[in-house]
C-alpha positions as CSV (number, residue, x, y, z in Angstrom):
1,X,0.0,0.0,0.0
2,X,1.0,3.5,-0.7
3,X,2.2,5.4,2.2
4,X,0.2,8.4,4.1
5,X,1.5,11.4,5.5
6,X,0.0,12.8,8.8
7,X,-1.2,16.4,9.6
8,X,2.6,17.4,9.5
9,X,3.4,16.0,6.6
10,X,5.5,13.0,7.8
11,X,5.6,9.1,6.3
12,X,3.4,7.0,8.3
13,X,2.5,3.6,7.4
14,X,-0.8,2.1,7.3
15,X,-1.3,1.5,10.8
16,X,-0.4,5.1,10.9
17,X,3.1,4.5,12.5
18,X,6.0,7.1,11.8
19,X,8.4,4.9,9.0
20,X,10.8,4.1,11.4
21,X,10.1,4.7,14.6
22,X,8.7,2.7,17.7
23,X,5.5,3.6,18.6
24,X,4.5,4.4,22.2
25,X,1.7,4.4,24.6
26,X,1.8,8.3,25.3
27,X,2.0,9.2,21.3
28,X,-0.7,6.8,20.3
29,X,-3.2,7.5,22.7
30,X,-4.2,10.8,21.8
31,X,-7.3,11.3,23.9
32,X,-9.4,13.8,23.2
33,X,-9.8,15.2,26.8
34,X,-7.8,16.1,29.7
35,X,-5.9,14.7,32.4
36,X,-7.4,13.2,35.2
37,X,-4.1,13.4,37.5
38,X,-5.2,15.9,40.1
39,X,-2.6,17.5,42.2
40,X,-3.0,19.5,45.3
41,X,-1.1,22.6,46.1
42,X,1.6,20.3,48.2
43,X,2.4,18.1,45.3
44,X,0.6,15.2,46.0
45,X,-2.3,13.5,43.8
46,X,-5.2,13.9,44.7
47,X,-8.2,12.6,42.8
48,X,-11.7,13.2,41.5
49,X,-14.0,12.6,44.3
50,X,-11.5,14.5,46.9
51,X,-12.7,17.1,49.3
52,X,-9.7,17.8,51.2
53,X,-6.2,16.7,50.7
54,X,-5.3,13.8,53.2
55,X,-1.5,15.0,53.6
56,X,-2.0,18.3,54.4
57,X,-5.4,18.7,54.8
58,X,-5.6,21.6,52.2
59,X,-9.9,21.7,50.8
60,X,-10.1,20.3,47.2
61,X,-12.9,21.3,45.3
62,X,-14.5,20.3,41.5
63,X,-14.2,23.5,39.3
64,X,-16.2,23.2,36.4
65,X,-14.4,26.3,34.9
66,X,-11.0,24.2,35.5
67,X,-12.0,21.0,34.5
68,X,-11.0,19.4,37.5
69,X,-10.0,19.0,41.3
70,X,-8.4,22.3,42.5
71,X,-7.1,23.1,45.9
72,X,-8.8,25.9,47.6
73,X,-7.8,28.9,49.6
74,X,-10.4,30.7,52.2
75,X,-12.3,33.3,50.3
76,X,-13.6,36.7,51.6
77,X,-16.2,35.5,53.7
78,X,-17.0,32.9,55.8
79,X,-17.8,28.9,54.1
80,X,-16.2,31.0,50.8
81,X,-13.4,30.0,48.7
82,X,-10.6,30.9,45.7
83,X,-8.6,28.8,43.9
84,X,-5.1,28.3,45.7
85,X,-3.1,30.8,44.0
86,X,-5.9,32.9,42.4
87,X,-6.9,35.2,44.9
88,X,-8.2,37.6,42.8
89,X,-10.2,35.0,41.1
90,X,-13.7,34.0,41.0
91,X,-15.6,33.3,44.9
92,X,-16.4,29.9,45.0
93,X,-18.5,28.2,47.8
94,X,-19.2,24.5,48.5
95,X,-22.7,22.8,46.6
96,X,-25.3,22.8,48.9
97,X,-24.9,19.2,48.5
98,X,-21.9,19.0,50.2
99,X,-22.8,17.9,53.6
100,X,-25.9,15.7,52.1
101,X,-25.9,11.8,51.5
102,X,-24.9,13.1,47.8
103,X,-21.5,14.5,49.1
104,X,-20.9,16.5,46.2
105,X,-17.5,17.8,46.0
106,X,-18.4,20.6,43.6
107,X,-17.8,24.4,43.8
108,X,-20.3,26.6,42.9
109,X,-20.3,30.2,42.2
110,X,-20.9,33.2,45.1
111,X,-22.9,36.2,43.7
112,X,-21.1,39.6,43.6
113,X,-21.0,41.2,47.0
114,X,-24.3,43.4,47.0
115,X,-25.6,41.8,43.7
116,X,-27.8,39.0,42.7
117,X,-26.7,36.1,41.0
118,X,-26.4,36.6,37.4
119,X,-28.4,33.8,35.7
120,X,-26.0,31.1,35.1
121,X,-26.2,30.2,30.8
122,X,-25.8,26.6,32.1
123,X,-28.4,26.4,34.2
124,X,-27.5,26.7,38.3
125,X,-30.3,26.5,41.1
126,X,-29.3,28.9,43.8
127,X,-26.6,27.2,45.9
128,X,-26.2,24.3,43.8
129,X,-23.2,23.3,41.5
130,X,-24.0,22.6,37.9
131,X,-24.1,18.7,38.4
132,X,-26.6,18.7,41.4
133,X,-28.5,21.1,39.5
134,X,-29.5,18.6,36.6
135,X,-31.1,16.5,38.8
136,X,-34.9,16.4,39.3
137,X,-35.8,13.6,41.1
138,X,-33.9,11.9,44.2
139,X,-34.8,8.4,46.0
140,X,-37.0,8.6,48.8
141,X,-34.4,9.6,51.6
142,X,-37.0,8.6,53.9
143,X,-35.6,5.1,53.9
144,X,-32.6,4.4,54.7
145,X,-30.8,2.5,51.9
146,X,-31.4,5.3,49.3
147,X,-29.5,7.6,50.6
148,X,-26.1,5.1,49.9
149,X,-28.1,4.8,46.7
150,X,-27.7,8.6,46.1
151,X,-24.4,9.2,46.5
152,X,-23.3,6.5,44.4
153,X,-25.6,7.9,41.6
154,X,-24.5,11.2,41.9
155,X,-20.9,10.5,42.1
156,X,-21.9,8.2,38.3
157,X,-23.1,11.4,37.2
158,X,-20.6,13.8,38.3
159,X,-18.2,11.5,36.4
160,X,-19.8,11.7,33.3
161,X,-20.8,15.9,33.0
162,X,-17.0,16.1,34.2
163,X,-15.8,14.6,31.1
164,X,-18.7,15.6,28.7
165,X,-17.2,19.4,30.1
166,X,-13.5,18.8,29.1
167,X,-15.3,17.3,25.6
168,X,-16.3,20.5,25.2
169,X,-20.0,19.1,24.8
170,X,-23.0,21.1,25.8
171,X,-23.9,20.6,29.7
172,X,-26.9,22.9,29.9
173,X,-29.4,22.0,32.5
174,X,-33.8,22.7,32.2
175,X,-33.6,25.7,34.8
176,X,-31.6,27.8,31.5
177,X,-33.4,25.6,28.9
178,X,-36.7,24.0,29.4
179,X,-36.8,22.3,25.9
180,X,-33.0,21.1,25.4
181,X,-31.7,20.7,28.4
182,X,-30.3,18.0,31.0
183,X,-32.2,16.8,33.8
184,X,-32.0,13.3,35.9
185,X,-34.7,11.5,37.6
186,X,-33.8,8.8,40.0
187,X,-36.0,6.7,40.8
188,X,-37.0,3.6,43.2
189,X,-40.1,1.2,42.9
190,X,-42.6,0.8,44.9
191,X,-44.1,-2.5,45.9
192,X,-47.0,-3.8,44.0
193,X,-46.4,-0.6,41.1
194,X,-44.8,-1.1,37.5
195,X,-40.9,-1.4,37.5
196,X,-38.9,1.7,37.3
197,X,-37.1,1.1,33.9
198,X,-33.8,3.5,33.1
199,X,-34.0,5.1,29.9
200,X,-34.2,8.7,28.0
201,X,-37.0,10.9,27.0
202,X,-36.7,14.4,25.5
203,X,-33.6,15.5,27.5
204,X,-35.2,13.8,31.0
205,X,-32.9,10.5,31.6
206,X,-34.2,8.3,34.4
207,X,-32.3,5.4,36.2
208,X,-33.5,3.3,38.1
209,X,-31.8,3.9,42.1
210,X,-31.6,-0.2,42.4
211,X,-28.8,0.0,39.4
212,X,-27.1,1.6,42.1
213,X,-26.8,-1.5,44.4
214,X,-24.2,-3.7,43.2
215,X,-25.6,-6.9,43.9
216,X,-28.9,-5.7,42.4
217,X,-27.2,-4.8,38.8
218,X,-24.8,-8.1,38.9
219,X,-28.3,-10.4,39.0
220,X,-29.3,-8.1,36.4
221,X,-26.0,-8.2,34.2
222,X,-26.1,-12.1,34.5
223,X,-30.0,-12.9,33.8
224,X,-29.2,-10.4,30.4
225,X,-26.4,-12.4,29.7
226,X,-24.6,-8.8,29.3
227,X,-20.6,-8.4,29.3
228,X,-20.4,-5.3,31.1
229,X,-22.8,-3.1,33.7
230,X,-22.4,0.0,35.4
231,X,-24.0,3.1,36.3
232,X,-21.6,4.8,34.3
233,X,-22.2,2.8,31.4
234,X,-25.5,3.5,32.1
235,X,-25.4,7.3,32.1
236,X,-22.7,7.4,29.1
237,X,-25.3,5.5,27.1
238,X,-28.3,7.5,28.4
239,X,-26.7,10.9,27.4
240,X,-25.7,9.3,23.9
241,X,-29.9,9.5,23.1
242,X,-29.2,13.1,24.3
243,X,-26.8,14.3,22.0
244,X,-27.5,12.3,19.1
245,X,-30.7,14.5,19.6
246,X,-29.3,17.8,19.9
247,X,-26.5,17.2,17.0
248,X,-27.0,14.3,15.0
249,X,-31.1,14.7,14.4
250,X,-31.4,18.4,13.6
251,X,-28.1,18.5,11.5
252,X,-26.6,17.6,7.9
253,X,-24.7,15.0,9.8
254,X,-27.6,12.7,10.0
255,X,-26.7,11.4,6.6
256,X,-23.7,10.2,7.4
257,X,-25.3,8.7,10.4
258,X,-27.7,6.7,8.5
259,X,-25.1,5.6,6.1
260,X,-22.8,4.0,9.1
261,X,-25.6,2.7,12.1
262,X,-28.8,2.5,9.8
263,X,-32.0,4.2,9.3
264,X,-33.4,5.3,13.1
265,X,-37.1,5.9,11.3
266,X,-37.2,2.2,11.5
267,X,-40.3,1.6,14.5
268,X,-38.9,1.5,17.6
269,X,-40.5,-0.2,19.9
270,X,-41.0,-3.0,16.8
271,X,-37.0,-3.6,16.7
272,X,-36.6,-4.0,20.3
273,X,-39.7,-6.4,20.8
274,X,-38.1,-8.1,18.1
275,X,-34.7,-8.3,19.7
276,X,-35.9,-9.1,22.7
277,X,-38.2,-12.2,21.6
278,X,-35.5,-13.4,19.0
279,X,-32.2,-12.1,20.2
280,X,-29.4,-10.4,18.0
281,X,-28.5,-11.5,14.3
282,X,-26.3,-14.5,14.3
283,X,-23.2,-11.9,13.0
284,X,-24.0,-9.7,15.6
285,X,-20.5,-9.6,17.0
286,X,-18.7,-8.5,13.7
287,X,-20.7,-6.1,13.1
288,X,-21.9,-3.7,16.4
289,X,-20.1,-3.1,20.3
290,X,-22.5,-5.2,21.8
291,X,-25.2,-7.4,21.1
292,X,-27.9,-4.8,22.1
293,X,-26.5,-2.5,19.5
294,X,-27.7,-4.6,16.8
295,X,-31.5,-4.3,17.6
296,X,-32.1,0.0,16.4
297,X,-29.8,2.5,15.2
298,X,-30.3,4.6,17.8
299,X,-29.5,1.6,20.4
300,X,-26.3,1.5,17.8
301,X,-25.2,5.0,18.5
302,X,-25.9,4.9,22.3
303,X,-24.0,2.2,22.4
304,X,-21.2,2.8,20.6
305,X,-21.1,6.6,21.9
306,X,-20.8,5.0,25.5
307,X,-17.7,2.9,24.2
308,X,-16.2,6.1,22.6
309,X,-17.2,7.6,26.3
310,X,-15.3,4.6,27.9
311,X,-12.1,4.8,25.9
312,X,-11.7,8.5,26.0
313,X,-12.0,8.2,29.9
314,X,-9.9,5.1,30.2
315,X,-7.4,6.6,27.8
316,X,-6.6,9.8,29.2
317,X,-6.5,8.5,33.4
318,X,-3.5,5.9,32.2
319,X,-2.2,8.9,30.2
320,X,-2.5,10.5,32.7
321,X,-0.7,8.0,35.5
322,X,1.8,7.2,32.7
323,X,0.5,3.8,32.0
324,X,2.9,1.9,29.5
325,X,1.6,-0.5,27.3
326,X,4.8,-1.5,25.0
327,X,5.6,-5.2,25.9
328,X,2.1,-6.7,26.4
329,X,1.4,-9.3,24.1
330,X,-1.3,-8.1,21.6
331,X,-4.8,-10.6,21.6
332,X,-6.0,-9.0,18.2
333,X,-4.1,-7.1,15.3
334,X,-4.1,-3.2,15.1
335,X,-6.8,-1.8,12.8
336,X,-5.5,-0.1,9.8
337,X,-6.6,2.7,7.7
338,X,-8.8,0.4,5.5
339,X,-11.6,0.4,8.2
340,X,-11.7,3.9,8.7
341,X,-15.4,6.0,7.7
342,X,-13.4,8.7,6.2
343,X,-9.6,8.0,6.3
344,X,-9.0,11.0,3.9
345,X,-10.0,13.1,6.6
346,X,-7.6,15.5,8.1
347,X,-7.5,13.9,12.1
348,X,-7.8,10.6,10.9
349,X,-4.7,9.4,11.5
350,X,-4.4,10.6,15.2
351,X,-7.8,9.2,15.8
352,X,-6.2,5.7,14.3
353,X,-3.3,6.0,16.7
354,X,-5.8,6.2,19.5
355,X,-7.9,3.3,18.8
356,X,-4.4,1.5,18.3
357,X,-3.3,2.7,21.8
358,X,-6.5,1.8,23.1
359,X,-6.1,-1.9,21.8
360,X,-2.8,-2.2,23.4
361,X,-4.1,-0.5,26.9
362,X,-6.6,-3.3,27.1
363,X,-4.5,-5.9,26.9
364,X,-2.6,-4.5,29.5
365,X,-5.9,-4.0,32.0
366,X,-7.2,-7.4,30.8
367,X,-3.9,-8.7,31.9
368,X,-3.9,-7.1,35.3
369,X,-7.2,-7.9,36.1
370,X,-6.2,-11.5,35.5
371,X,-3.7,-10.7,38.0
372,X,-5.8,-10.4,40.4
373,X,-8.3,-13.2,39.6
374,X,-11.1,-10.8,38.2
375,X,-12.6,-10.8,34.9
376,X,-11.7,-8.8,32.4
377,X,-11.5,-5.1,32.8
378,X,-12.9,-5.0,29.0
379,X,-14.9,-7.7,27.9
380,X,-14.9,-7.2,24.6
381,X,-13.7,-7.7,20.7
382,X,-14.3,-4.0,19.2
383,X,-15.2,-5.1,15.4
384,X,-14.2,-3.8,12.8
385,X,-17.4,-2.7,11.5
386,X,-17.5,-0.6,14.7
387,X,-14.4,1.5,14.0
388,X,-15.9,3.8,11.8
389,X,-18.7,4.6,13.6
390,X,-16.6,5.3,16.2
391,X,-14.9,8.0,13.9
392,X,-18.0,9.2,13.2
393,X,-18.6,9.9,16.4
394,X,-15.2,11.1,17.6
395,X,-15.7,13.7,14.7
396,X,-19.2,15.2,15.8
397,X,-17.4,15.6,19.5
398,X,-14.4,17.4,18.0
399,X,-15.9,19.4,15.7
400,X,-18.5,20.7,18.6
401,X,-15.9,21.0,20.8
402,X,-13.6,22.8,18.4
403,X,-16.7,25.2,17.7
404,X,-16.9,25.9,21.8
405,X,-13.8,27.0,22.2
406,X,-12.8,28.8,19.4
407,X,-16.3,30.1,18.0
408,X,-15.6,30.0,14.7
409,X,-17.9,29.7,12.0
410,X,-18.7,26.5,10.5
411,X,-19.1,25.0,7.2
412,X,-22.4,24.7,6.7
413,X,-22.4,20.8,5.1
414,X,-21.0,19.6,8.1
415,X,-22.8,21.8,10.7
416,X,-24.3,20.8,14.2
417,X,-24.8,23.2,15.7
418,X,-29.1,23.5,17.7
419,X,-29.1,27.4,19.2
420,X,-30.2,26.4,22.8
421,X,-32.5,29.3,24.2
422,X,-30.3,30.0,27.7
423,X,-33.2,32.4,28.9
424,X,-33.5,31.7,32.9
425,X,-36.9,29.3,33.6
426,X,-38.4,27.3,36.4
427,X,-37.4,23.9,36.4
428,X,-40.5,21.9,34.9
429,X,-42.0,18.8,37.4
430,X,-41.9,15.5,35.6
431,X,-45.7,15.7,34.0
432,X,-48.4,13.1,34.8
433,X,-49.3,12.5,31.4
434,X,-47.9,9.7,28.8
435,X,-45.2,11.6,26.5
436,X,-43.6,10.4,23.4
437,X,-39.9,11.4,22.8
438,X,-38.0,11.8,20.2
439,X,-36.5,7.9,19.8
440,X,-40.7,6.5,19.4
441,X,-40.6,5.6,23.0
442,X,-44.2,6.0,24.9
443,X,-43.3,6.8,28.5
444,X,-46.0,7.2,31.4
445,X,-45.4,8.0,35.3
446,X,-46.9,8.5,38.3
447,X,-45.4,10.0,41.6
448,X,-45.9,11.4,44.9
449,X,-43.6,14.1,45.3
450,X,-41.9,16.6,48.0
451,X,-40.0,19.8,47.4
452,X,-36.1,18.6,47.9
453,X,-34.3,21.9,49.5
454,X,-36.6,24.6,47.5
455,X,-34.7,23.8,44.3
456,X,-35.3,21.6,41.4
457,X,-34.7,18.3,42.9
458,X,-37.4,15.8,44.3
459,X,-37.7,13.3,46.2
460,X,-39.4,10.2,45.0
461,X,-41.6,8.5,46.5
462,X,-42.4,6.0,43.4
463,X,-42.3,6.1,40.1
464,X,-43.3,3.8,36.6
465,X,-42.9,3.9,33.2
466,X,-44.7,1.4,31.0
467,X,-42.6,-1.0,29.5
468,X,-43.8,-0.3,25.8
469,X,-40.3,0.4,23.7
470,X,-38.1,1.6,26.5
471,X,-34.7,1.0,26.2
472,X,-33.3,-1.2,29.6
473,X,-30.5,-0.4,29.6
């Protein structure tokens, strides 16, 4: 085969090597995010979850605008903070949620002394960071268990907006954008009612609070015969529906989207009935991620967006901890250029030396997890069918992410770009009535709810959806 040059010009053959030289973990995993090696103001790491530093006791805090874990310095005022270093800077105070079951580590913004607080174009309830403010609907913290159930769903989600922010994707919540935006209902059942089924609906995603208990999800992942289940799967999945809402659907790339996963005005609710009475196409695994992927194009995306989610993640924390993947023994061969969507296109070659570091990483987590008796840390044979769908997404996240920081104009054959309105407005209950959303899903619920801290979240007291074409995953 002829050889390609990369975005500098230089020889690279078609695995997308430099002619010549080794290839190494750091230079092939070009993630498209950030580090996730946090470091408090004393030197040592801290991590995502921190609230204070354990070695010198320093407060850590979540700053959106940062991207990450920050050490803190005492602010102006009492309970008020700045980032260590940055005096001048903005005055941060903890989420309300701090000292709740949630024990959110996020910073939220303090008003200007003898102001009111500006309304927030992402979407902030008064006192609340920017991930507490999506959700809607908490457990019942009436009993016991849910609070644990809570926290561990909220710390899902604050993983997932954290990394959707350094994607540079939209996190807008309902409170600045009742039609577009985020908002998360989590829910419990209730004896003798319909079972609380996690799925997405017009911007509301809704999981299920027992996916929270790990014994609970385990039964589950074993009696679906499923590789791999976690509340982060679940969320990264969830919030694919989302976006491939707000820029696939309404945008030119929906033909490219129907060329690569299929035509999503295909019935819905048909597909999945079908896939769940006769299981997945005999070549399912050659084809799509996972076995659920094969049943509608929209399952397709959401899953294959999640696995995108995964390896970005995965990808940049071993980055980040310089992980070294050289002298593992590879299980499968490198992909090549040949099984690129688009390999004539300008990144495509550092996207291919990132899907070729992730294949080596793997083998080095499958082999650890051996190690240590446990299965594997990824379960699965990424296809080559899948790779250029995976492209396809990886392109839609760049190009919306190159388009957020640099707001330049766009060509318009290859726009994605939905003007959210960011005007400031109530947070809208969860309705009573049956809704259909955008993905052909008919969803009904019923509740008895309380007012959670005068803000947007709720506490559930029971909730069901009908199980008519909605997604379980």
């Amino acid at each position: 085969m002829d050889s390609l040059t990369d975005d500098g010009g230089q020889a690279v053959d078609p695995q997308g090597l430099p002619d010549g030289n080794a290839s190494s973990l750091a230079a092939d995993l070009r993630a498209p995010t950030i580090s996730r090696a946090y470091q408090c103001q004393c030197g040592r790491p801290v991590f995502l979850g921190n609230s204070q530093c354990l070695a010198c006791r320093t407060p850590l805090g979540f700053v959106p605008e940062r991207l990450g874990v920050v050490p803190l310095s005492p602010g102006p005022e009492t309970d008020t903070f700045t980032v260590f270093g940055d005096a001048g800077g903005p005055v941060l105070r903890r989420c309300a949620n701090f000292l709740t079951a949630a024990g959110c580590n996020w910073m939220a913004p303090v008003p200007a002394q003898g102001g009111d607080a500006a309304p927030s174009p992402q979407g902030l309830a008064p006192g609340y960071c920017l991930s507490c403010s999506a959700t809607r609907t908490i457990p019942d913290l009436s009993i016991e268990s849910n609070g644990t159930l809570w926290r561990k769903l909220e710390q899902g989600k604050r993983r997932l907006l954290s990394q959707l922010l350094a994607l540079g994707l939209p996190v807008v919540t309902r409170h600045a954008d009742p039609v577009h935006g985020l908002a998360f209902d989590f829910l419990s059942n209730v004896p003798g009612g319909q079972h609380v089924l996690t799925g997405h609906e017009m911007g509301v995603i809704t999981l299920n609070a027992e996916e929270a208990e790990d014994a609970v999800r385990e039964r589950i992942r074993a009696e679906m015969r499923e590789p791999y289940r976690t509340l982060v799967g679940h969320f990264r999945h969830e919030i694919g529906h989302y976006y491939w809402d707000l820029l696939v659907a309404p945008t030119p790339w929906i033909e490219g989207f129907r060329s690569l996963f299929g035509d999503e005005r295909a019935d819905y609710a048909t597909a999945l009935r079908m896939h769940y009475e006769n299981g997945p196409p005999a070549d399912w695994a050659v084809r799509f991620v996972t076995s659920y992927a094969s049943s509608h194009p929209w399952e397709d995306w959401a899953e294959t967006w999640a696995h995108y989610l995964h390896m970005a993640d995965t990808a940049d924390t071993a980055m980040s901890f310089g992980v070294d993947a050289q002298n593992v023994e590879l299980a499968s061969d490198l992909f090549t250029v040949e099984d690129l969507w688009q390999p004539e296109h300008p990144g495509a070659l550092k996207f291919l030396d990132f899907l070729n570091g992730w294949v080596r990483l793997t083998n080095v987590l499958n082999e650890l997890s051996r190690s240590m008796g446990q299965p594997d840390y990824y379960p699965f044979v990424l296809p080559r069918a899948a790779v250029g769908k995976l492209q396809f997404i990886h392109q839609v996240i760049t190009e919306q992410r190159q388009r957020d920081h640099a707001g330049a104009p766009q060509d318009e054959a290859t726009s994605t770009d939905v003007p959210l309105d960011a005007a400031p407005a109530p947070l809208p209950p969860p309705v009573d009535a049956p809704m259909e959303n955008g993905q052909g899903q008919s969803q009904g619920q019923v509740q008895a709810q309380q007012p959670f801290c005068q803000t947007g979240l709720q506490q559930n007291q029971g909730m069901f959806q009908d199980d008519a074409g909605t997604s379980p995953r």
